[in-house]
N, C-alpha and C positions, 0 to 999 in steps of 0.2 A: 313595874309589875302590871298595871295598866295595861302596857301596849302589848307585854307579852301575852297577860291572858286572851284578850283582843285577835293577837294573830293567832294563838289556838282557835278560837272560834273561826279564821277564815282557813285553818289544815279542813276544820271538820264540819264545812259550808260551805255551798257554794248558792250565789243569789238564783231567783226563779228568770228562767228565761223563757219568752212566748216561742212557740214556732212557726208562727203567723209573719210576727213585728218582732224584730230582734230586740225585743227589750229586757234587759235583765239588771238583779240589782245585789246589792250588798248592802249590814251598815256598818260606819263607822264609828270614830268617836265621834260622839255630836250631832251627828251627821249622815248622808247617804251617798253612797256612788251607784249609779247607774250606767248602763251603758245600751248607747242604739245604735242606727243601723251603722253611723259615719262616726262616731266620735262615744267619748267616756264624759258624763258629766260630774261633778261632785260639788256637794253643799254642804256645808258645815254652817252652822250656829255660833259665830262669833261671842265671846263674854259682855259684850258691850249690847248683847241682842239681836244684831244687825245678822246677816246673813253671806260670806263669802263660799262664792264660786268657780270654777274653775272648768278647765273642760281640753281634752288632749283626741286626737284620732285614734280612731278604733280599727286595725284590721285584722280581723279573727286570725288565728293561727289555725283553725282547722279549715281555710278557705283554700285554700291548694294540697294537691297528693303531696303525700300522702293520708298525710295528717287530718283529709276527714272522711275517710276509712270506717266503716263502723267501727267500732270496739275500741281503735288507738284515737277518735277521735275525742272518747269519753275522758280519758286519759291526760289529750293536750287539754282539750278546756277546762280542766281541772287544774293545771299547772301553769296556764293564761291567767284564770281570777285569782289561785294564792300572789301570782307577780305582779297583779296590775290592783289586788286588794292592799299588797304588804305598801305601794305605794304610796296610793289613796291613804291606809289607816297610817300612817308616817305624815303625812301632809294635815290630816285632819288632827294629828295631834298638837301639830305647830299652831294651829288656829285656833284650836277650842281651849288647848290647854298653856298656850300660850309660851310653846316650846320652841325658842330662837333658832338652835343651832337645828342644823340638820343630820341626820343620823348617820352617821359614818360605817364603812363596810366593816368594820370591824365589829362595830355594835347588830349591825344585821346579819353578820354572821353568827355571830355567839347570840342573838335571839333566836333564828332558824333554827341552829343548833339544839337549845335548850327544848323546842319546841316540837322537834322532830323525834326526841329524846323523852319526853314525857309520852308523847302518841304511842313511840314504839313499844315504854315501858307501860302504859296505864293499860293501850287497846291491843297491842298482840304476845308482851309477856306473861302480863301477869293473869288472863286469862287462860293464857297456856298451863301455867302453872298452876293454879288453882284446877284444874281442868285434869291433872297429873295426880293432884291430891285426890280428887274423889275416883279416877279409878283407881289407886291402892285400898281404896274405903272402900270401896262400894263393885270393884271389879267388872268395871261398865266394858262393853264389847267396843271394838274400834270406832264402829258408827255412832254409839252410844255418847262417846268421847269427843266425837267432834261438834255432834248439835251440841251438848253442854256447854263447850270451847266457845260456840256461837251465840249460844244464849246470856252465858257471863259476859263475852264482851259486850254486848248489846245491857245488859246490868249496870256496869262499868260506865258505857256511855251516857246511859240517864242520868246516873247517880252523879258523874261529872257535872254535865247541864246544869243538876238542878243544886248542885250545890252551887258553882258559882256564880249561880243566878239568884243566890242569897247576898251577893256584893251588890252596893246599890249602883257603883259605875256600870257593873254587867247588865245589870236590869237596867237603865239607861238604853243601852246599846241596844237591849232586847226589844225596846216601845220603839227604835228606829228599827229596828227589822220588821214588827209593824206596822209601821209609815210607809215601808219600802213595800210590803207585801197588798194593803189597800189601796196604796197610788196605784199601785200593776194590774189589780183588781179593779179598781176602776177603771183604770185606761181600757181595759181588753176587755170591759164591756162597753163601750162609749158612752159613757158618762159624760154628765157637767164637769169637769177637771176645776172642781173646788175644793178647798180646805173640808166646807162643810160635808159635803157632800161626797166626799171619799170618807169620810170616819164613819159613813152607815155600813162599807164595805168589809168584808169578811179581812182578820189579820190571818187566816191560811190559805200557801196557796200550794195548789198541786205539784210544783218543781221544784220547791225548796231543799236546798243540801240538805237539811236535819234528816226531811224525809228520802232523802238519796240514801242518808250513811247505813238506815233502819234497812234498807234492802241491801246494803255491805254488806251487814251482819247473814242475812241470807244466803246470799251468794257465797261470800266465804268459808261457808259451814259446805259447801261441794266442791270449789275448789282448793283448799287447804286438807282437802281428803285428800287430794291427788298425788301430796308432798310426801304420803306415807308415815312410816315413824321412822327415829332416830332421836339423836342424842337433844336435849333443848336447843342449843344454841344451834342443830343442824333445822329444827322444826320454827327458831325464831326468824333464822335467815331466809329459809324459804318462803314465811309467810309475807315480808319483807318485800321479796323475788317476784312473788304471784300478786302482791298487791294492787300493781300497776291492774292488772288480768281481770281482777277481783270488780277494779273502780269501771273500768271499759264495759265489764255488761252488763253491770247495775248501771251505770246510763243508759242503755239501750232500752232495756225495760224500763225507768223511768219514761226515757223519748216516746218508747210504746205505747204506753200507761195512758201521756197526756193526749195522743193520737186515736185515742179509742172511746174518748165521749164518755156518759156515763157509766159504760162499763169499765173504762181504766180509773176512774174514780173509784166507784165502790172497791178496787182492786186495790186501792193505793191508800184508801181510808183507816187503815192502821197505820201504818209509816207516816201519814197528815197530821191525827192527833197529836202525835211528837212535837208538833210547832205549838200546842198548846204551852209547853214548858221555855221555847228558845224564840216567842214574841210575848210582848205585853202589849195592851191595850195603848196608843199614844193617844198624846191631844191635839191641836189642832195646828201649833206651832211647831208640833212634831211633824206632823202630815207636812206643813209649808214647807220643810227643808228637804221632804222626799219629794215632792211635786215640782218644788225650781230642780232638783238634782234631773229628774223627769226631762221637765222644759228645756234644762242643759243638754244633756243630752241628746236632744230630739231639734234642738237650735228653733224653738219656737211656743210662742205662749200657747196653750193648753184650753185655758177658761177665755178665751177671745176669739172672735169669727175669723174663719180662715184668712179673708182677706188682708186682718190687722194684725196677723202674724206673721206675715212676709215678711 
């Protein structure tokens, strides 16, 4: 149950990435992945204390046509971090939780599965449908019907968040996402790359998935106009259809957003608050395992003079 609620949180997140230094991250169980220019790193927190790491080559999928394309690029990186998260968060559970066997395709199919199936059911049915009930009540006009359609899912989605974030393994998960989010924060401002010294750093950051999905909900509420009406099942498939549409230029306007200084901040400061709910404050042993995941990553110590980290 674990790992499944775990991979929903990486359908509906994806880690913040600079557009400077390709550094981007995720958490796991335990744990953090990150990923830089050459390679993926990953630190997990072993039960013995200790700290295991790992680390695999990185070569973006949106590095050649056409795949980084505006809009389908938004698309594949989206479908890079669920593949190279669902791995990491499978590896990280062997280590922290102390899970022998390996997950068999069987088993990650019927995770996928359930997990693609709760999204479709929680974020584009039952908004629909709730969204059906109040124009028979309320006789809301087409336009009317679809911001609602948009505001319920966006309802939906907090209310998710914040419910599972009353499990204390999630909240876990959640003080690594801010591990992940004040190591990046510090890094991309050249910091001392300390423990201490990253926990004064802010846990939200401008490109985090939470705050990508809040502008889903936006964007979907104009392209799911487009699908018109019809029978449910013809307004769930399409929404389904258009979704890939949907995720492509809410990246864009994210990528915009963080390209435009303070004015894409102030523009993006409702969808950021959202990370108030999907990080917790970590501690210092939290921060350690996103700073080596960092180090990993980047193939070099951090808090040490250039020269001693050849």
């Amino acid at each position: 149950m674990k790992r499944l609620l775990a991979f929903l949180l990486l359908l509906l997140a994806e880690g913040a990435e600079d557009r400077r230094m390709p550094v981007g991250g995720q958490a796991v169980i335990e744990g953090v992945l990150m990923k830089g220019p050459a390679r993926w790193g990953l630190s997990v927190r072993k039960p013995d204390g200790m700290i295991e790491s790992e680390s695999w080559n990185n070569r973006s999928w949106t590095s050649s046509m056409p795949w980084k394309l505006p809009v389908i690029r938004g698309v594949v990186t989206m479908v890079e971090m669920m593949t190279v998260g669902f791995r990491a968060l499978d590896k990280s559970a062997q280590i922290a939780v102390g899970e022998e066997e390996k997950i068999t395709a069987k088993e990650m199919f019927i995770t996928v599965a359930v997990a693609i199936f709760a999204v479709v059911g929680l974020f584009i049915a039952l908004p629909l449908w709730l969204s059906d009930v109040a124009v028979k009540a309320w006789g809301l006009t087409s336009m009317g019907k679809n911001v609602l359609e948009g505001c319920l899912r966006g309802v939906v989605f907090i209310a998710y968040v914040a419910g599972i974030g009353l499990w204390s393994e999630i909240r876990q998960v959640f003080r690594y996402h801010g591990a992940e989010h004040k190591t990046i924060n510090a890094y991309e401002s050249g910091a001392v790359m300390t423990p201490e010294n990253i926990r004064g750093f802010s846990r939200i950051h401008p490109r985090c998935g939470t705050s990508f999905l809040l502008i889903v909900v936006a964007v979907s509420i104009v392209v799911f106009s487009l699908a018109g009406s019809g029978s449910i099942l013809w307004r769930i498939g399409s929404r389904i259809v258009l979704l890939p549409l949907v995720m492509g230029i809410s990246y864009e306007i994210i990528k915009g957003a963080s390209c435009a200084g303070p004015a894409g901040r102030i523009l993006m400061a409702p969808a950021m608050s959202f990370q108030y709910l999907t990080t917790r404050e970590p501690d210092e042993r939290q921060i350690e395992v996103a700073l080596t995941s960092l180090e990993t990553a980047l193939g070099k110590k951090l808090n040490m003079p250039a020269e001693e980290s050849e």
